[in-house]
C-alpha positions as CSV (number, residue, x, y, z in Angstrom):
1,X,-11.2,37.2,-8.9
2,X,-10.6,34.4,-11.5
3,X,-12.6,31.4,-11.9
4,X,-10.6,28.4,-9.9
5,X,-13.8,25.8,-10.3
6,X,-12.2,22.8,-12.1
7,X,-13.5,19.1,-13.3
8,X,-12.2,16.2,-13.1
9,X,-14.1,12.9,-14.0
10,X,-17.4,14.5,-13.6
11,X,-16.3,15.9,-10.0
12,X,-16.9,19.6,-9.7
13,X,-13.8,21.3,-7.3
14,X,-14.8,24.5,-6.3
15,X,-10.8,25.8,-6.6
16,X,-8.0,23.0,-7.5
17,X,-6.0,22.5,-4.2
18,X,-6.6,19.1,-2.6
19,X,-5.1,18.2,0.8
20,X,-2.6,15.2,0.1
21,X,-3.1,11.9,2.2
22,X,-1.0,11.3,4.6
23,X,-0.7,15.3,5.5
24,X,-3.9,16.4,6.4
25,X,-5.0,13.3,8.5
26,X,-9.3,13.0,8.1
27,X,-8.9,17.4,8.4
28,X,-10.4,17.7,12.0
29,X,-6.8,19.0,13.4
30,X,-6.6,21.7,10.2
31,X,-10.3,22.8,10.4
32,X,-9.1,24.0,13.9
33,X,-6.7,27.0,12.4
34,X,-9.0,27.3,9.5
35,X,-12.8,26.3,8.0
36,X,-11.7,23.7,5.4
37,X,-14.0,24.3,2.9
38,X,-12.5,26.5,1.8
39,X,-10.2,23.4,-0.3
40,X,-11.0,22.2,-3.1
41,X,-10.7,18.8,-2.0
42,X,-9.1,16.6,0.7
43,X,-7.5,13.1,-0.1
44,X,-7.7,11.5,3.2
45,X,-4.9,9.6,5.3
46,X,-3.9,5.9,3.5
47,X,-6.8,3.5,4.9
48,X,-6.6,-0.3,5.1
49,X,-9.2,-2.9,5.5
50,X,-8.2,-3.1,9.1
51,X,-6.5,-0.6,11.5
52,X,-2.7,-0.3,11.7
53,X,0.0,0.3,14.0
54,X,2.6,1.6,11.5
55,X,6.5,1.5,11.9
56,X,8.5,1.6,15.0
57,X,10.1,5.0,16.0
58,X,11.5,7.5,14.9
59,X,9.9,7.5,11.6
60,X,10.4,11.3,10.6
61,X,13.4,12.7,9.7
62,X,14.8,15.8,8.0
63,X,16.8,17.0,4.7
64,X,17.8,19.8,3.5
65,X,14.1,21.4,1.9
66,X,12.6,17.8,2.9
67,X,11.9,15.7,5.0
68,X,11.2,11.7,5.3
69,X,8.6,10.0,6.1
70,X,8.2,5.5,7.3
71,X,5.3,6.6,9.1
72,X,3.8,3.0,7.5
73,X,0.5,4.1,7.1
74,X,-0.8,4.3,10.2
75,X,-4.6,4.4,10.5
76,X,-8.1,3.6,12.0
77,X,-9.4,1.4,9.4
78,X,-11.6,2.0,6.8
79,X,-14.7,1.0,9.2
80,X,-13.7,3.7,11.6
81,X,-13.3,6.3,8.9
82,X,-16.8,6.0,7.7
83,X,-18.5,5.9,11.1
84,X,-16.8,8.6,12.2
85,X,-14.8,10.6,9.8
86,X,-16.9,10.7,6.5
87,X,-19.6,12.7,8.7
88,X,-17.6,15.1,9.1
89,X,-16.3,15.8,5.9
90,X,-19.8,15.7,4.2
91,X,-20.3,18.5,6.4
92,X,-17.1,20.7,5.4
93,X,-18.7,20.5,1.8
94,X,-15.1,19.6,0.2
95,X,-14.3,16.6,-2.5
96,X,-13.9,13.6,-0.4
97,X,-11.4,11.4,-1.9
98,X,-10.3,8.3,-0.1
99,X,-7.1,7.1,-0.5
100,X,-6.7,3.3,0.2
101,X,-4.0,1.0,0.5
102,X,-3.5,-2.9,0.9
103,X,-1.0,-5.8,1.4
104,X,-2.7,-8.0,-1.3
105,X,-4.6,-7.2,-4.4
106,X,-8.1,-9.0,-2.9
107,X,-7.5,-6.1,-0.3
108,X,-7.7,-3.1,-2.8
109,X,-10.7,-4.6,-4.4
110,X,-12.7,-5.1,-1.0
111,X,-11.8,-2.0,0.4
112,X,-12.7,-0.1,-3.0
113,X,-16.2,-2.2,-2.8
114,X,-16.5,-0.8,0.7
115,X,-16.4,2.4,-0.4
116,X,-18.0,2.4,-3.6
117,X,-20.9,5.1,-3.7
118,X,-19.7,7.1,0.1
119,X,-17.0,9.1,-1.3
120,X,-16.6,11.3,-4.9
121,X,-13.0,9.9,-5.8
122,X,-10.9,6.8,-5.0
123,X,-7.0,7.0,-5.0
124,X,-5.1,3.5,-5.1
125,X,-1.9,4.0,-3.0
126,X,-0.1,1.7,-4.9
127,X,3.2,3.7,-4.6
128,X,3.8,4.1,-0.4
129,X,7.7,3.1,-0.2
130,X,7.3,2.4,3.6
131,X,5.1,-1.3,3.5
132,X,7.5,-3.7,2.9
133,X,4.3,-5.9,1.5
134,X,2.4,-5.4,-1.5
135,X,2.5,-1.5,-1.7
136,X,6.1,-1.3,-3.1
137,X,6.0,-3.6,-5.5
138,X,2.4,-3.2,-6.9
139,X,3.5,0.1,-7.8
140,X,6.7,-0.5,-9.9
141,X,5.3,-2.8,-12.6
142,X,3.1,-1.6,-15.7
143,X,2.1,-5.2,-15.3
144,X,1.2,-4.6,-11.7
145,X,-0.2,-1.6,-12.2
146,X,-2.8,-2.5,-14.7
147,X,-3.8,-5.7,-12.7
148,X,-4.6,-3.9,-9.5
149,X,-6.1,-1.1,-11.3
150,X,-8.6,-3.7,-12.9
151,X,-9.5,-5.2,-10.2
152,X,-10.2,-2.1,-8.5
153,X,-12.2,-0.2,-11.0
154,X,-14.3,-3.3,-11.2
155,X,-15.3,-3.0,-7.4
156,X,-16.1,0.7,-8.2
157,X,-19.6,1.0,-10.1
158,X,-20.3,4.8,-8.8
159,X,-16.8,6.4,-7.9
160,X,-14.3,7.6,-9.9
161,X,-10.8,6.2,-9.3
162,X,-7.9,7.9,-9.2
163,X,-4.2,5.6,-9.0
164,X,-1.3,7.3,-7.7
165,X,1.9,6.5,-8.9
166,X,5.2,6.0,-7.7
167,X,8.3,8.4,-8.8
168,X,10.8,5.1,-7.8
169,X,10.0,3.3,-11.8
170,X,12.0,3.2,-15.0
171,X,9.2,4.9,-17.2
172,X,6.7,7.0,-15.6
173,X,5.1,7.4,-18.8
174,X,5.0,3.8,-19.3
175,X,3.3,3.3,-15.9
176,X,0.7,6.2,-16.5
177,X,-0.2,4.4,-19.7
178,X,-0.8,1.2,-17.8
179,X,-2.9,2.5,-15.3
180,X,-4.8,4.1,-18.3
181,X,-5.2,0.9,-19.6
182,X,-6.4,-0.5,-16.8
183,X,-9.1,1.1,-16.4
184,X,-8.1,4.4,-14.4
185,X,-10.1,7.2,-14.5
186,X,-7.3,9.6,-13.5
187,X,-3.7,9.4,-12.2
188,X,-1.9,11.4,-9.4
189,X,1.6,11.9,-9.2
190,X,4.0,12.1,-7.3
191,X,4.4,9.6,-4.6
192,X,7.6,10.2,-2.5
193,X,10.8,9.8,-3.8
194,X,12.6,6.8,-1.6
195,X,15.8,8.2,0.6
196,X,18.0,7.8,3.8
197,X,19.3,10.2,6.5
198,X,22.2,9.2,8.6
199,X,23.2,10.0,11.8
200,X,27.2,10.6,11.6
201,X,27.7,9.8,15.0
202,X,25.6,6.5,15.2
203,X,26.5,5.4,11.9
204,X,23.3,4.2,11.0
205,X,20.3,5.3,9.6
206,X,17.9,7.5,11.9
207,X,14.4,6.3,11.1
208,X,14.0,2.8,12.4
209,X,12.9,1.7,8.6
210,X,15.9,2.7,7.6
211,X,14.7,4.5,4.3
212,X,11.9,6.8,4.0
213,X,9.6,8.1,1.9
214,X,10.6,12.0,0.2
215,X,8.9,14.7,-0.1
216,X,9.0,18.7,0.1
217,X,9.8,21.6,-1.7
218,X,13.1,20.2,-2.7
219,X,11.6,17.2,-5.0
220,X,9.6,20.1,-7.2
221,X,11.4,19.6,-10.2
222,X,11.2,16.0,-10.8
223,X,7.7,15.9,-9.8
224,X,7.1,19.1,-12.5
225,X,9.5,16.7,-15.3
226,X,6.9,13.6,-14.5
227,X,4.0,15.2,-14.2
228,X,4.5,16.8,-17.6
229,X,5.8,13.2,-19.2
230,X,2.7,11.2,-18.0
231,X,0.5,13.8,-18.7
232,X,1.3,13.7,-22.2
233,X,1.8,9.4,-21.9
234,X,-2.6,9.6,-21.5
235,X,-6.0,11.2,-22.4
236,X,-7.2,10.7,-18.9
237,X,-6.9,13.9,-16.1
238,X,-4.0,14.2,-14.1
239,X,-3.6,15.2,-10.4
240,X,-0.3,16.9,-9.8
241,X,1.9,16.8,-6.3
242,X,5.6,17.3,-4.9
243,X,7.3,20.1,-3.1
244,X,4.4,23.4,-4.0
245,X,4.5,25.3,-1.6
246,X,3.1,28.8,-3.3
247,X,0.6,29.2,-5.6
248,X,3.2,29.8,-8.3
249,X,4.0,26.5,-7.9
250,X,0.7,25.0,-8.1
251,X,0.5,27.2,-11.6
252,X,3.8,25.5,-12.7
253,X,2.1,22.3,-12.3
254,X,-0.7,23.0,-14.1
255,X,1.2,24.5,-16.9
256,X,2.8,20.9,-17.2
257,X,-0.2,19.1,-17.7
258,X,-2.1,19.0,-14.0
259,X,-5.9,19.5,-13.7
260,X,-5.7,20.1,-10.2
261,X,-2.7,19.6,-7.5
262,X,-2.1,18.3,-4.2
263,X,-0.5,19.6,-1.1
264,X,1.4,17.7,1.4
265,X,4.4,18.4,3.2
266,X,4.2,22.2,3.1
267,X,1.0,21.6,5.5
268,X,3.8,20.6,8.3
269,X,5.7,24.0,8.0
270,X,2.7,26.3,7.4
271,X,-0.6,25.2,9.1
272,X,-2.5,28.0,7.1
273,X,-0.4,26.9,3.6
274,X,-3.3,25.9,1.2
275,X,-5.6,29.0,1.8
276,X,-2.5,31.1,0.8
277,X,-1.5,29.1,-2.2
278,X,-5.0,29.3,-3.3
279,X,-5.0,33.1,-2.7
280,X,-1.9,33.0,-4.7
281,X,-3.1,31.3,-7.8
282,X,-5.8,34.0,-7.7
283,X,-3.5,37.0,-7.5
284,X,-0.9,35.2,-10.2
285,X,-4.2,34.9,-12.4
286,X,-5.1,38.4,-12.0
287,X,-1.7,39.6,-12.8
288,X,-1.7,38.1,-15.8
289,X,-5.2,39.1,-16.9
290,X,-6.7,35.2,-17.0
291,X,-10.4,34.4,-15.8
292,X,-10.5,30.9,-15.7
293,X,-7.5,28.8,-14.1
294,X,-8.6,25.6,-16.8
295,X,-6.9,28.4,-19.2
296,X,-3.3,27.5,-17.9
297,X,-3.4,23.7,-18.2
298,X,-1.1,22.2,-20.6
299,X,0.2,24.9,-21.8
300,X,3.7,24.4,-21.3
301,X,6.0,25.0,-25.0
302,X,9.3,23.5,-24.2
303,X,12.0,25.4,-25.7
């Protein structure tokens, strides 16, 4: 068995597979099929300063090797979350990282302040396609970027903070290196792709938001091509994401540049998907003779 402890920002991860938010809710439902400590980590569902509704139904829809998301980040509230959800987690022994959201930049820096200290990582959802306010828009910009990094990381004195960025920009590089400069400890990419499903016989769009965020295994190679450009764009780690769904792919993603991945959607199809991409990573590593999974990481040669 290979060594699959990695580190990122002074946060030991006993193997590198982190539940993505939005997928895995808080973990309760999951731990039911399986004991999640066995993850490395678990980014939890998008939290705001205040509980939210989300979007009208439907909200889900399918593609062909995706599916869509305008779920519009539903959740408790970041008060709820630490009454009753960060109990838990401390108990399951995994990295905690809490992924937060806002409609204004004063909201990313209280919620961050909030948090500061209760959890090992912070991850700015600064990307979400499906919150027509703030969201969207914060996560375009370099400029945008680097101010709501700043103001984050200077309501975070004892947490590392992790900005995730979007896929729908002109320069993922350039946006990496913003967030960089703005004080980021680490980047994760990718957000969801933004797309639309039609229902022929309607004529219009079936989720009620009318586009949705995309995600599965069929957005794999752009999220390997950007993963790859922004890890090279910066000196700080990166998190990889988007369509794995084996633990060949998670090793592809590591090979571009990743320190560690997420997994999302592939949680949806296969409730018992992360144990066996991590057992994967092992057996690819043992195939190939390597003891330490940091071995594979940027070490990509492009032809």
């Amino acid at each position: 068995m290979a060594n699959l402890q990695v580190e990122i920002c002074g946060v030991k991860f006993k193997n590198p597979v982190i539940a993505a938010s939005g997928t895995f809710g808080f973990g309760r439902e999951f731990n039911l099929l399986y004991d999640i400590s066995v993850l490395g980590g678990i980014s939890t569902k998008g939290m705001t300063l205040e509980p939210r509704q989300g979007n009208p139904v439907p909200r889900i829809a399918e593609g062909s090797s995706v599916i869509l998301n305008a779920v519009g980040l539903q959740n408790p509230g970041v008060e709820h979350f630490i009454k009753e959800d960060l109990p838990f987690l401390r108990k399951k022994g995994v990295v905690i990282i809490a992924n937060v959201a806002g409609k204004t930049l004063e909201d990313y820096g209280q919620i961050c302040a909030r948090l500061d200290g209760l959890v090992d990582m912070v991850e700015l959802n600064i990307s979400c396609p499906n919150v027509r306010a703030g969201g969207m828009a914060l996560g375009i910009r370099p400029e945008n970027i680097n101010e709501v990094t700043k103001l984050s990381k200077a309501n975070l004195s004892k947490t590392p903070l992790i900005v995730k960025l979007s896929p729908n920009v002109e320069s993922i590089a350039t946006n990496a290196k913003a967030a960089e400069d703005g004080g980021a400890d680490c980047i994760s990419l990718i957000n969801t792709l933004t797309g639309m499903v039609i229902d022929i016989e309607r004529r219009k769009p079936i989720i009620a938001n009318n586009t949705g965020g995309v995600s599965g295994a069929g957005i794999k190679p752009i999220a390997v091509r950007m993963v790859y450009e922004a890890s090279h764009a910066v000196k700080i780690p990166v998190i990889g994401m988007g369509g794995i769904t084996s633990g060949e792919d998670a090793i592809e993603f590591m090979m571009a540049g990743a320190r560690a991945v997420q997994v999302g959607t592939a949680n949806f199809s296969d409730g018992n998907a992360m144990p066996k991409i991590i057992a994967g990573m092992n057996k690819w590593l043992d195939r190939h003779g390597i003891n330490d999974i940091n071995e594979i990481v940027n070490t990509l040669t492009l032809n």
